[in-house]
Steps between C-alpha positions, in 0.01 A plus 500: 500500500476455866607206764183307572668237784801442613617107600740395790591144545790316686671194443747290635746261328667226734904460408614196584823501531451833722698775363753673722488873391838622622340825644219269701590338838236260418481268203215533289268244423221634330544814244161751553370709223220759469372616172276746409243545221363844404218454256392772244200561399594454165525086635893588490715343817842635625683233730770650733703326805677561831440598833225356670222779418414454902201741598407595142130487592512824672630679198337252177269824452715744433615303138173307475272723174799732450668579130705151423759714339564804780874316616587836604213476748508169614855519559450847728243310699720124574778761597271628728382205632884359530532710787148494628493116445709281282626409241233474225784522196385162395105654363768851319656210280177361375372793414814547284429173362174630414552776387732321223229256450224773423756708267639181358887578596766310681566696827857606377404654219215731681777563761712667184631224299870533597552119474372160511780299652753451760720276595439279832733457816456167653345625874607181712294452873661242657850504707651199314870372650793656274528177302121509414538838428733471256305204317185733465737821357613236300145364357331850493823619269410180279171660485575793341438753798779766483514538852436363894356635837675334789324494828723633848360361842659155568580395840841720444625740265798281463218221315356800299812583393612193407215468299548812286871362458402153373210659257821787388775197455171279301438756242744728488381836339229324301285649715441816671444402924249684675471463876214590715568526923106501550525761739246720397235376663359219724253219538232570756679235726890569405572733791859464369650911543565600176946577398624855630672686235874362618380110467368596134833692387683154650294293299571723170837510580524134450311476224646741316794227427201320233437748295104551609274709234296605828417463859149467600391601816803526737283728739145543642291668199477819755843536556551818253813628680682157467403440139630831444818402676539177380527603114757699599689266630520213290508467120243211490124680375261477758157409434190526709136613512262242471297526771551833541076611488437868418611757263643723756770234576599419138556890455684508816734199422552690165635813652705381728663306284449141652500281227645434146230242395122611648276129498106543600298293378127609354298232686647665859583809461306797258427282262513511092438884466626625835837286410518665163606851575777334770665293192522812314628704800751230577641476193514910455709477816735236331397210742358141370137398526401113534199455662519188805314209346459192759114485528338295259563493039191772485692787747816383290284607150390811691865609580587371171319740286529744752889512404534377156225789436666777663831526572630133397825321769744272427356241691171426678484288772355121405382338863683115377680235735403179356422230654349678749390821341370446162339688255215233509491603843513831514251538202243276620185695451621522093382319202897509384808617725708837439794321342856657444613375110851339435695858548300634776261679385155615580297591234157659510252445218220705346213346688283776699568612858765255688434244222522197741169198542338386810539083631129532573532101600825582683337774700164296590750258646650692712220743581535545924196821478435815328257821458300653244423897458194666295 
């Protein structure tokens, strides 16, 4: 079994309203996807998602006629080309989902069959006013999630707070409040500097007051001395990682003790295989690994099965701030959305590799270009 072409195309979905992701200066008003295609030569497809897959031409030959199933290969060459290039992640993931296809398994089962489920946390995007932030808390607990990501980066910290307060006084403990400072990492355009260690502890201090099951990115993702710091100085868990890029880095974040919760996400960073023998190193260090998720509903199946398969979490992160984010939205290019059930939950099926359908239609309509490999 070999790969006999490989397919690139990009589309574009206009949002109108625009959606105002808190970590974005600019609102959004059209949501861009890339997908990929590997075809076998068996007349088997894998379909994977994420980055943009910009330059791939110079490298196409180095997968195209090569064995389908050699993941430990392929994955060796994209991290080559992640520091040579980009970010190719998107073509590792369908190969997993071909690979699953070809041996008819669901990816969490070939990735050891530790679980099928996990419970979602409702990711919100948007910097809502405290009073509006209460009212979603309050809708998303109606909905059965089990917990809520709160956004930091209002025009004060005296708004964010106030926010976290109204969402805390809403629901009460009925659900556990994550909060994430977005300071890991910035737009191309944000030229916003990035907290210092002593604005970070200030925030946590403050925050410690709502009982918060973890704080997400409080400083710059390179920032190993602070992190380290930081932990030790405030009893909130501190989470962190996701677009941290090579395997160096997780290791190094890992033993120096930077984080409690590690969060990479397959479709940016090492991908389904690279990302496997992290989980399993996290957890051996009694940390938590759950995988960043706000791409599009096929990167959330790939980090889905990545976790459920291996190591399992409490709670995966579900990318959901309706009206504006929806999983309609966010799962465009799919014949049916990811959807949470009444309690929370995620569940994965038995249907091969990621186990999710192509919108053909959807993506026609919204097809802006694209590239094909053979």
């Amino acid at each position: 079994m070999s790969i006999r072409r490989i397919e690139i195309s990009h589309h574009r979905l206009p949002l109108e309203p625009a959606f105002p992701a808190a970590w974005d200066p600019r609102p959004r008003r059209d949501f861009p996807v890339t997908i990929v295609r590997v075809h076998d030569d068996s007349g088997a497809v894998g379909i994977g998602s994420g980055d943009t897959m910009a330059g791939f031409e110079d490298y196409q030959h180095l997968f195209i006629g090569t064995d389908s199933l050699d993941l430990e290969r392929h994955g060796a060459v994209l991290d080559n080309l992640c520091f040579h290039a980009g970010r190719y992640w998107p073509l590792e993931v369908a190969l997993w989902d071909l690979a699953g296809k070809l041996q008819r398994q669901p990816l969490w089962r070939l990735l050891g069959g530790a679980g099928n489920q996990i419970r979602a946390y409702a990711s919100s995007g948007v910097h809502h006013p405290p009073a509006a932030m209460a009212v979603l808390a309050e809708g998303m607990l109606a909905r059965g999630f089990p917990a809520l990501k709160i956004r930091l980066g209002r025009e004060s910290l005296a708004e964010d707070l106030a926010a976290v307060a109204a969402v805390r006084e809403a629901v009460g403990d009925k659900l556990a409040l994550m909060v994430d400072c977005n300071q890991g990492w910035r737009m191309p355009w944000d030229t916003t500097l990035c907290w210092d260690l002593e604005q970070a502890l200030a925030v946590a201090r403050k925050l410690e007051l709502f009982d918060i099951y973890w704080l997400e990115e409080p400083l710059h993702r390179g920032d190993y001395d602070g992190m380290t710091a930081l932990r030790r100085r405030t009893g909130i868990p501190i989470a962190g990682g996701e677009m941290t890029r090579e395997a160096h880095e997780f290791r190094e974040l890992l033993a120096r003790d930077c984080l409690d919760i590690f969060q990479p996400d397959a479709v940016c960073s090492l991908g389904i295989g690279g990302l496997t023998w992290f989980a399993r190193a996290v957890v051996e260090a009694e940390k938590r690994f759950t995988p960043h998720t706000w791409g599009n509903g096929i990167g959330l199946m790939a980090n889905l099965h990545l976790t459920a398969g291996t190591v399992g979490a409490p709670f995966i992160e579900y990318p959901y701030d309706p009206p504006l984010w929806t999983a309609d939205r966010r799962d465009f290019m799919l014949r049916e959305p990811i959807l949470a059930d009444a309690e929370g939950w995620l569940r994965l099926g038995e249907q091969p590799g990621l186990g999710v359908e192509l919108d053909e239609a959807r993506l026609a309509a919204t097809l802006t270009g694209g590239s094909s490999y053979e």
